[in-house]
OpenMM code with the backbone's topology and positions (N, CA, C; nanometers):
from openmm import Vec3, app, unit

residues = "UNK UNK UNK UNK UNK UNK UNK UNK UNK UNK UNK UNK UNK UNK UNK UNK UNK UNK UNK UNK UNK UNK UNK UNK UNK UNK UNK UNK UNK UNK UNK UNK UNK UNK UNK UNK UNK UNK UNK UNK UNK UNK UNK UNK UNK UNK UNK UNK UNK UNK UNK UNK UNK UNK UNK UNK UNK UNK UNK UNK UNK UNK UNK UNK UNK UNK UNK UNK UNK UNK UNK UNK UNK UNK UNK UNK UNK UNK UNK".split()
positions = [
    Vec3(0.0847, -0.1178, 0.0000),
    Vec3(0.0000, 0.0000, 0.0000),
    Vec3(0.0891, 0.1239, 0.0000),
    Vec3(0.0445, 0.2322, -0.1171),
    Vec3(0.1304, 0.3467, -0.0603),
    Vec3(0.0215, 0.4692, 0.0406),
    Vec3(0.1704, 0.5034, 0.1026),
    Vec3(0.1285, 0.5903, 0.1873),
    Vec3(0.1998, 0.7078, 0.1597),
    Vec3(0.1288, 0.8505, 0.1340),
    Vec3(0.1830, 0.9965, 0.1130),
    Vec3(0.1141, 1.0353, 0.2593),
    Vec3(0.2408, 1.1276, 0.3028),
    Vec3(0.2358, 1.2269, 0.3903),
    Vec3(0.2217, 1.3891, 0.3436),
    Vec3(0.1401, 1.4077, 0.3712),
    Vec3(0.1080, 1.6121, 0.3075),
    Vec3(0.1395, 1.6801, 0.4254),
    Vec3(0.1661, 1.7939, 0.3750),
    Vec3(0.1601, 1.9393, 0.5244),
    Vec3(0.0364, 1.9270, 0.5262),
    Vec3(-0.0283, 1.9648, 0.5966),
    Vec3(-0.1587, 2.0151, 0.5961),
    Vec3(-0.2025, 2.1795, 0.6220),
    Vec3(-0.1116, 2.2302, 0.6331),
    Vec3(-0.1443, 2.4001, 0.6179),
    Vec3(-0.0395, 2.3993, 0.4998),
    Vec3(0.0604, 2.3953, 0.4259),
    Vec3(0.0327, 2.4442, 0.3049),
    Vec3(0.0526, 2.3503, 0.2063),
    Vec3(0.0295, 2.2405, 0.1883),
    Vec3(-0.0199, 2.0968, 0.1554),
    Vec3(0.1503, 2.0581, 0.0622),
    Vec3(0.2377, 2.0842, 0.0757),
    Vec3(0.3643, 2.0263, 0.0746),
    Vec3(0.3836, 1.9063, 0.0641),
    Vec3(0.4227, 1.7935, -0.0234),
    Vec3(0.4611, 1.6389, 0.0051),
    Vec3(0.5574, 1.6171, 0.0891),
    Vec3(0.5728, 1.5578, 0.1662),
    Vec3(0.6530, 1.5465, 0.3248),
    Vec3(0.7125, 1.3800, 0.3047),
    Vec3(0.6616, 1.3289, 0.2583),
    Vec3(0.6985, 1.1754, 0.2731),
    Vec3(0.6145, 1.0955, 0.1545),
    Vec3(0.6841, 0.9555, 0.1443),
    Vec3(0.5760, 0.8739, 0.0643),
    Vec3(0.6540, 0.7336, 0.1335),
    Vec3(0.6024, 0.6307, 0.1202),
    Vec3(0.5812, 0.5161, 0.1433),
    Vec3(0.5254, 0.4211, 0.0317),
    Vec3(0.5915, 0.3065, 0.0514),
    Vec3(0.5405, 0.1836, -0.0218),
    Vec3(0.5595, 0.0909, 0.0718),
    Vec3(0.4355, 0.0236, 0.1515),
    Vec3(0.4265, -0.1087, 0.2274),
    Vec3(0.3212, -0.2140, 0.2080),
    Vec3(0.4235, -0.2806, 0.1976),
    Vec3(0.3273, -0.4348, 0.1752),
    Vec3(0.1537, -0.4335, 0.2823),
    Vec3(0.2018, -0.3891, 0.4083),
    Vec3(0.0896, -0.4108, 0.5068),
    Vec3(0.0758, -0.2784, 0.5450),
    Vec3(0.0039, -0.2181, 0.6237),
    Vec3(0.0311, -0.1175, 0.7106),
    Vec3(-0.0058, -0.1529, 0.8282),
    Vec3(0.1103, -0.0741, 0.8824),
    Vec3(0.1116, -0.1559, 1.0694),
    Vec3(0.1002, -0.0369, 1.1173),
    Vec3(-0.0062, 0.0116, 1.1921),
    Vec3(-0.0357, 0.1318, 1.2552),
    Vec3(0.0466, 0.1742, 1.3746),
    Vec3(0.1001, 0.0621, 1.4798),
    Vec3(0.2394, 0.1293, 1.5562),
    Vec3(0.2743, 0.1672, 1.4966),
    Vec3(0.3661, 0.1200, 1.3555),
    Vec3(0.5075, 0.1406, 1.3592),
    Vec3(0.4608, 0.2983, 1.2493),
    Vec3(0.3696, 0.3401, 1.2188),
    Vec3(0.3244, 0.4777, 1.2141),
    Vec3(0.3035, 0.5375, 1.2880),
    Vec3(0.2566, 0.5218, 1.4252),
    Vec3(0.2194, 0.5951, 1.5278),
    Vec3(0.0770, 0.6056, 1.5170),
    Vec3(0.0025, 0.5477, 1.4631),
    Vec3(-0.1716, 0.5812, 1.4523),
    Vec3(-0.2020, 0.4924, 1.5454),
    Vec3(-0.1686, 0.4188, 1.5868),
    Vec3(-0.2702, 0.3668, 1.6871),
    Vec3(-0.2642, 0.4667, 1.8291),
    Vec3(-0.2246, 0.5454, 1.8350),
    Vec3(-0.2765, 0.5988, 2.0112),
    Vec3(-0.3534, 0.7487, 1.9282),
    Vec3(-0.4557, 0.6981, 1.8159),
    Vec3(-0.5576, 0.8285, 1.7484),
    Vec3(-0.6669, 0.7969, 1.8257),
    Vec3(-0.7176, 0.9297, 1.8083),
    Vec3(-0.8961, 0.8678, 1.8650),
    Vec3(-0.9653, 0.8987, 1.7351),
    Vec3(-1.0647, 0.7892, 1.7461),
    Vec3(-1.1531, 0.8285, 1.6355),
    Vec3(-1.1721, 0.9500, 1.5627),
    Vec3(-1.1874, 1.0348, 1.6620),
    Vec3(-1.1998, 1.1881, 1.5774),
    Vec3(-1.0215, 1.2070, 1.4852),
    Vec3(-0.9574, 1.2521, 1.5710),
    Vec3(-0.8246, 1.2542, 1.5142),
    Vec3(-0.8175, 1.1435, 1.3875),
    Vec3(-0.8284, 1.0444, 1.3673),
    Vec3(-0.7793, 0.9460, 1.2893),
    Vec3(-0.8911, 1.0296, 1.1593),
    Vec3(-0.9928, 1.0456, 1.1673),
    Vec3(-1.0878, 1.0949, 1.0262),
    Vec3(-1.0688, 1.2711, 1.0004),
    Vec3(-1.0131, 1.3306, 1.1105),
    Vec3(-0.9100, 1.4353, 1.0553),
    Vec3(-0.8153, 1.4133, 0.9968),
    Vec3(-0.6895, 1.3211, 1.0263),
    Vec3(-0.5685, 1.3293, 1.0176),
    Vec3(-0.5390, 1.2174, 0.8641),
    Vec3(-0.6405, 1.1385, 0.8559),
    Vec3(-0.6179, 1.0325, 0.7479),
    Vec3(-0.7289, 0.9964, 0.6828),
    Vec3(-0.7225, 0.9775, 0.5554),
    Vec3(-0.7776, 0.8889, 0.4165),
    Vec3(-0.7362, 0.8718, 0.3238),
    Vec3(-0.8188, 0.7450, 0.2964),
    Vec3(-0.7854, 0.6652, 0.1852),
    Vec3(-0.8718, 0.7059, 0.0932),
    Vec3(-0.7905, 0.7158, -0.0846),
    Vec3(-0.8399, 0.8082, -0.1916),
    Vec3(-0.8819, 0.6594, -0.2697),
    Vec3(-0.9805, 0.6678, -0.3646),
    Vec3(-1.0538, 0.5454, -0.4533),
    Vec3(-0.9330, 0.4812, -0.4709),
    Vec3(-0.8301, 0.5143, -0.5029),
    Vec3(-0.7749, 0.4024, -0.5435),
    Vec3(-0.6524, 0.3263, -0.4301),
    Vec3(-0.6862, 0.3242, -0.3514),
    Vec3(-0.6097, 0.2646, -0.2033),
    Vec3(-0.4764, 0.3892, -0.1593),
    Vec3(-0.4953, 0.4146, -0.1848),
    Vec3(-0.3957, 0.5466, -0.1102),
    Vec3(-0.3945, 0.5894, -0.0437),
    Vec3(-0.3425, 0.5726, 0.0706),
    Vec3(-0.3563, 0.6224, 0.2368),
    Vec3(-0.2935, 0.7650, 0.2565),
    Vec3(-0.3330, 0.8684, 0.2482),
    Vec3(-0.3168, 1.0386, 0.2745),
    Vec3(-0.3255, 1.0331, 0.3980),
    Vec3(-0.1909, 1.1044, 0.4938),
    Vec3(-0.2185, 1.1427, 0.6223),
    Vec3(-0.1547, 1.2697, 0.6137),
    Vec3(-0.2307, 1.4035, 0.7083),
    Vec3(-0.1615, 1.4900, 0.7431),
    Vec3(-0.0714, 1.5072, 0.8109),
    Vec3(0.0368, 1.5828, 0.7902),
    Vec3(0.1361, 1.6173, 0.8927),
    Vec3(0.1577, 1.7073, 0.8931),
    Vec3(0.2784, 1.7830, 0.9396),
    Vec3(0.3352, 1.9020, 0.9077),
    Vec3(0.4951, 1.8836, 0.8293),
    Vec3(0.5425, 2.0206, 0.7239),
    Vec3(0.6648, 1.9734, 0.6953),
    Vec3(0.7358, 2.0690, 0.7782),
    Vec3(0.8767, 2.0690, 0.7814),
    Vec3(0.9528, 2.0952, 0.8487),
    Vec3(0.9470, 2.2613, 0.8205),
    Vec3(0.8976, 2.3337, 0.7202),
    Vec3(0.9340, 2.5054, 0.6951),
    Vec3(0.8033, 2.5468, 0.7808),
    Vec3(0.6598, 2.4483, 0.7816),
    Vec3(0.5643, 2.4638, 0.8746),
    Vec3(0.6351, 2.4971, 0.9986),
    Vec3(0.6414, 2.3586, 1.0193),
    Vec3(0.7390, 2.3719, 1.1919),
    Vec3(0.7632, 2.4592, 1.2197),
    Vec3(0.9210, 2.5356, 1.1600),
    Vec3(0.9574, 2.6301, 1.1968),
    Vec3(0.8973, 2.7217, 1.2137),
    Vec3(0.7969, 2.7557, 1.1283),
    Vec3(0.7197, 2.8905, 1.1021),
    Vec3(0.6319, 2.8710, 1.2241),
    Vec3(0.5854, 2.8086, 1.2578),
    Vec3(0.5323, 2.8000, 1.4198),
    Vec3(0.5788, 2.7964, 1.5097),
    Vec3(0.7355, 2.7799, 1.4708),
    Vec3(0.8022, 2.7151, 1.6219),
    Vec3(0.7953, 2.5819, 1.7163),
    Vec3(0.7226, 2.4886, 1.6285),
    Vec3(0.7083, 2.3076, 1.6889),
    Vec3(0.8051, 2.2833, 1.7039),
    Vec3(0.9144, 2.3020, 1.7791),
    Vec3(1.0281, 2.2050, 1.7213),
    Vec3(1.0230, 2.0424, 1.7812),
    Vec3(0.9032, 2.0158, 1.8679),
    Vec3(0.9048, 1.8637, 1.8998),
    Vec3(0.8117, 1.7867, 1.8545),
    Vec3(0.7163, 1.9262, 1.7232),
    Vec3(0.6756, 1.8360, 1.6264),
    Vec3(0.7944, 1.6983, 1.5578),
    Vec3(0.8523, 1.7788, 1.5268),
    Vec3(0.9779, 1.7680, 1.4018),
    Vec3(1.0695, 1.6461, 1.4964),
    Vec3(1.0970, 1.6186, 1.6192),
    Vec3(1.1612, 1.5468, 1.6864),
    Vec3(1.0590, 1.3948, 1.6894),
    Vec3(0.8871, 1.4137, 1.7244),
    Vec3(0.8210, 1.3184, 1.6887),
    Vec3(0.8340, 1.2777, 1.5829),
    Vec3(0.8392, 1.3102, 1.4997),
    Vec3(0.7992, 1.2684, 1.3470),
    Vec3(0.9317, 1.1540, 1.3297),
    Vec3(1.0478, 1.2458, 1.3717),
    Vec3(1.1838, 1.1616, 1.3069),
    Vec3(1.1356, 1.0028, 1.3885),
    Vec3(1.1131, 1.0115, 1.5467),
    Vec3(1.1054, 0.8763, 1.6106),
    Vec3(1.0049, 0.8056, 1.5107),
    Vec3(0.9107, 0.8297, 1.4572),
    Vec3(0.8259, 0.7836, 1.4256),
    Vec3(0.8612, 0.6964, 1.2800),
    Vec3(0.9432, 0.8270, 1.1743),
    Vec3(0.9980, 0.7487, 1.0634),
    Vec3(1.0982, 0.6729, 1.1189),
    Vec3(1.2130, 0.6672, 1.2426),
    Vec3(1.2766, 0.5560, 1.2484),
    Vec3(1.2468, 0.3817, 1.2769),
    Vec3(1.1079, 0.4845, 1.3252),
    Vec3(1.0329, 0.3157, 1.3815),
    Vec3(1.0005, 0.2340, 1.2477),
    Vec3(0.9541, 0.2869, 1.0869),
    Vec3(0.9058, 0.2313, 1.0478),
    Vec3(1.0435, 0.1889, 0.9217),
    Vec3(1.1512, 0.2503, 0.9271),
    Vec3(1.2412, 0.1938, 0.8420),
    Vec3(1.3323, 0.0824, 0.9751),
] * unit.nanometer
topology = app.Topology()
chain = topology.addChain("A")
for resn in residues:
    res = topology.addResidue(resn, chain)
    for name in ("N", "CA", "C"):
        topology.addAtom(name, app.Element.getBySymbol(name[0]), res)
């Protein structure tokens, strides 16, 4: 299945993915709540899993910087 990651304030491609399964730990979606998970993610007609994130010029421009520290744990978990 692929998976694209977008900014979601200024819709930027941030990531992409190609996985056989998707394992929601090793993304970090499983500790979503329902609401969050149908904000943050869908799947487009043709199996494509879209999740929001933020990219890193976001970040800054807000000042997250432990957005940007989650995210990395998160891509290390899944490579």
């Amino acid at each position: 299945m692929r998976v694209y990651y977008h900014c979601d304030l200024c819709g930027r491609g941030v990531a992409q993915l190609e996985l056989d399964a998707v394992d929601e730990t090793k993304l970090g979606l499983d500790c979503l709540t329902a609401e969050e998970r149908d904000d943050i993610i869908s799947v487009d007609e043709t199996g494509i899993m879209h999740i929001k994130t933020l990219c890193d010029r976001c970040v800054d421009t807000l000042g997250l910087d432990e957005v940007r520290t989650m995210r990395s744990s998160l891509y290390s978990r899944i490579q």
